[in-house]
N, C-alpha and C positions, 0 to 999 in steps of 0.2 A: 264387705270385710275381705282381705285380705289372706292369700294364701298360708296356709299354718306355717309352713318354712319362712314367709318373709313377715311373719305380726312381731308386733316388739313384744317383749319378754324377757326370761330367762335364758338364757343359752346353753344348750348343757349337749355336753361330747355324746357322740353319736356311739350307741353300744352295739359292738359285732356278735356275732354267733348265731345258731339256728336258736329261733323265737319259738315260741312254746308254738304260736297260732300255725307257724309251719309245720312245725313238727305233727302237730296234730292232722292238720288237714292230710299231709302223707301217709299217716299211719289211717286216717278214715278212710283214704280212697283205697289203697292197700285191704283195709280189714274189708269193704264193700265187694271189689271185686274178690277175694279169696272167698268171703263168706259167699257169695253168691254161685260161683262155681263150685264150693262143697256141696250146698245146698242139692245142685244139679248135678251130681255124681261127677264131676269132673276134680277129684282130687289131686291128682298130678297134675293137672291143667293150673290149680288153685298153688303150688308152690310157685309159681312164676311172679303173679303181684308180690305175691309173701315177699319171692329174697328182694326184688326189686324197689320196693317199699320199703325192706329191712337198709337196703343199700342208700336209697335215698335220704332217707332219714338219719340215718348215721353220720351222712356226708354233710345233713345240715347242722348236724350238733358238732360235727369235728371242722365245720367252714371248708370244706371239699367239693365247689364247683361243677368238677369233673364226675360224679355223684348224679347230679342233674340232667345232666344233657345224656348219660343212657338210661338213667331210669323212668323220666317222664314221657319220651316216646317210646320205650318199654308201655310202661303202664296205657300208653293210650291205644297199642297195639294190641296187648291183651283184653282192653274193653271192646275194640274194635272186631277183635277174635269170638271173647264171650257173645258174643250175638249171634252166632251162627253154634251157639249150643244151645241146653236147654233152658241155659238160665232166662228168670224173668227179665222181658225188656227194660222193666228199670231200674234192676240194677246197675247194668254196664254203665245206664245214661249217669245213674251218680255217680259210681264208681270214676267217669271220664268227666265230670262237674269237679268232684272236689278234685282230682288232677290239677285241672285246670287252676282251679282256685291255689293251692299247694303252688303252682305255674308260678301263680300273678305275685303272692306272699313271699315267696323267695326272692324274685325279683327286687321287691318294695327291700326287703333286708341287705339286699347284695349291692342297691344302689344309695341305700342308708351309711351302711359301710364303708362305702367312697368319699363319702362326705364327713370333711373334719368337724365341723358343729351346727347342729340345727337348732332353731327356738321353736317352741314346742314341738316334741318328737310325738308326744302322748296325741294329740288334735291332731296329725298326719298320718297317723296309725288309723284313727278312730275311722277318719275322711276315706279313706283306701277302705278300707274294710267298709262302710258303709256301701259305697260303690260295688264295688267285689259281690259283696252280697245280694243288691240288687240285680245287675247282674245275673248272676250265677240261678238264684229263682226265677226271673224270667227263663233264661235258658232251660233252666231242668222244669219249669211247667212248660213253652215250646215244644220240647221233646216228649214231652209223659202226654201231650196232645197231637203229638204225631205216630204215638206208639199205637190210638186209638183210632185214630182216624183214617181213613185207608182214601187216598184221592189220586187216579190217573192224571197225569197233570203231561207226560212225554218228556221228549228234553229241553226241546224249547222252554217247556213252562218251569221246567225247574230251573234252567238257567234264568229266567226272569225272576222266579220265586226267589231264588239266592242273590240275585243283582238288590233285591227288593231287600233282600234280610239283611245285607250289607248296609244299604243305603238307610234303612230304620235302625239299626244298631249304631252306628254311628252317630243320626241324630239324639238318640237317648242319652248317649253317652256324650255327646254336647249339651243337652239339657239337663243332664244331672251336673255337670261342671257348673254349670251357670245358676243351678240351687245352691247347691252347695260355696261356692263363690257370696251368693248372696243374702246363705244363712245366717 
C-alpha cells in the first residue's frame, strides 16, 4: 500500500491552524510539569511550564511559529531542571515525552500547511500519530526503567550505550515505516 499522501482518492485542501492533538499535548506537558513541581513545593518554580505552555499553545491556536522555538526548549529545560528537585522522577520524564510529542505534532501541522492539497489527510494523521505513539511509550517505559535501575556503566559505556540507542531507534523506526508501508 502506498503512502496516505500519494493513494488515489479524494483530494481535499489541507487545513491550517493549531489541531486540537497539539494543543493538547502542550497543555499536558505543561499541566505535568507545573503539577509535578506544585506537588513538590516548588510553586514559583511551577509558573514557568504554566506561562510557557500558556505561550505555546496560544501560538498554536493563533499559527505563531515563533511560540515554539522559545517554548519548547523552555519546557525541556524546566524538565531538565525539575529533576534536581523534589519532584518524582517521572514526572519530568513525561512532562519532556509529551514535549516532545507536542514537538513531533506541530511539526506534522506546520508541514501540512505548506502543502496545497493532500489525498487522505485523515490516514496521514492517523499514520503519524500511530508512530508518535509508539514511540513516545517506548521512550517513557526506557526512562521509567532507568529511573529504577541504577548501573555503573563510566563514559565509555555510555557512549556506546547511547551509540547503541541511536543505532536501535533508528532501526525501529525503519521498521515501523515498513509496517506500516505494508499495512
Amino acid at each position: 500500500m502506498a503512502s496516505p499522501v500519494l493513494q488515489q482518492g479524494t483530494i481535499h485542501p489541507v487545513r491550517s491552524g493549531g489541531s486540537l492533538a497539539v494543543v493538547s499535548a502542550i497543555i499536558l506537558a505543561a499541566v505535568l510539569l507545573a503539577g509535578g513541581l506544585i506537588a513538590a513545593g516548588e510553586t514559583f518554580f511551577a509558573l514557568a511550564p504554566a506561562a510557557l505552555g500558556g505561550v505555546w499553545a496560544t501560538g498554536a491556536i493563533l499559527q505563531r511559529d515563533w511560540t515554539r522555538t522559545i517554548a519548547m526548549p523552555g519546557l525541556i529545560v524546566v524538565a531538565a531542571g525539575a529533576t534536581f528537585t523534589q519532584v518524582a522522577p517521572l514526572v519530568p520524564l513525561a512532562g519532556l515525552v509529551m514535549t516532545l510529542v507536542a514537538w513531533r505534532l506541530a511539526d506534522l501541522d506546520r508541514r501540512l500547511a505548506l502543502t496545497n492539497v493532500i489525498a487522505d489527510e485523515r490516514s496521514l494523521r492517523h499514520v503519524h500519530s500511530t508512530r508518535l505513539l509508539i514511540v513516545a511509550g517506548v521512550a517513557f517505559a526506557l526512562g521509567s526503567l532507568a529511573t529504577v535501575v541504577r548501573v555503573e556503566i563510566g563514559s565509555m559505556g555510555a557512549l556506546i550505550a547511547g551509540a547503541l540507542a541511536v543505532v536501535g531507534l533508528s532501526r525501529l523506526v525503519v521498521l515501523l515505516r515498513r509496517i506500516m508501508r505494508d499495512a
